[in-house]
C-alpha positions in Angstrom: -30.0 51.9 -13.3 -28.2 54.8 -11.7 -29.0 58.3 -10.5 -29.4 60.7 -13.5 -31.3 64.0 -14.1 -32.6 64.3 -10.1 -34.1 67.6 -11.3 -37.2 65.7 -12.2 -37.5 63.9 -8.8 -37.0 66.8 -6.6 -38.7 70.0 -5.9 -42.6 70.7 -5.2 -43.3 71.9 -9.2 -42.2 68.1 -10.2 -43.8 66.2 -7.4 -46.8 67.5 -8.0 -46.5 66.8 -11.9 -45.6 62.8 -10.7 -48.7 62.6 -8.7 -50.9 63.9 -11.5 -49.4 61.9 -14.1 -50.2 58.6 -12.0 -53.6 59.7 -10.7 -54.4 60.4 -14.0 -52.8 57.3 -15.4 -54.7 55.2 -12.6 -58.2 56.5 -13.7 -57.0 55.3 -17.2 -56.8 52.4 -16.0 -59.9 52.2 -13.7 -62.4 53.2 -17.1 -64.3 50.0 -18.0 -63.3 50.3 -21.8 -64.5 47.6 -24.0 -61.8 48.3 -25.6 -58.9 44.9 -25.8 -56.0 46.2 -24.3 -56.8 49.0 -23.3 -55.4 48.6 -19.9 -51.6 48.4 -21.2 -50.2 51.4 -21.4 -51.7 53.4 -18.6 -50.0 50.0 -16.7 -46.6 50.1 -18.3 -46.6 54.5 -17.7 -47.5 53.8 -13.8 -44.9 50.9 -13.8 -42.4 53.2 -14.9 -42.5 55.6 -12.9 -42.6 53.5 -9.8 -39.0 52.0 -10.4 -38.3 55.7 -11.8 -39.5 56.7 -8.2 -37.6 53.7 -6.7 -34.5 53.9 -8.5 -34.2 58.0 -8.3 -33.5 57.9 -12.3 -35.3 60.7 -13.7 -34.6 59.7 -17.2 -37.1 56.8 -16.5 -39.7 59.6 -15.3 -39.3 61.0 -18.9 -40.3 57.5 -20.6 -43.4 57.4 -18.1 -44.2 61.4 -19.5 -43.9 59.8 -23.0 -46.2 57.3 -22.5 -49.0 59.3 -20.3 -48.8 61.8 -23.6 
């Protein structure tokens, strides 16, 4: 992975869209659904966006934005 479109890693507007995305993500993933599976995707959008985070690729922070939609 390598650094692409930084614009959605940097600035206040877009670090405060990342924190609600996983906040709300994570209290997907908190709800006792009895659903099977349920869990997955709010897991794989938060996993995402951590090595998105990690890895400064913001192309990776636009796959995590798919998957929270």
């Amino acid at each position: 992975m390598k650094r692409r479109w930084l614009f959605c890693l940097e600035g206040r507007g877009f670090r405060l869209m990342n924190l609600l995305m996983v906040a709300s993500l994570a209290f997907l993933l908190a709800l006792p659904l009895p659903i099977p599976v349920s869990n997955t995707i709010p897991a794989i959008g938060i996993a995402f966006h951590s090595l998105a985070q990690l890895r400064e690729d913001g192309v990776v922070v636009v796959i995590g934005y798919s998957l929270w939609l």
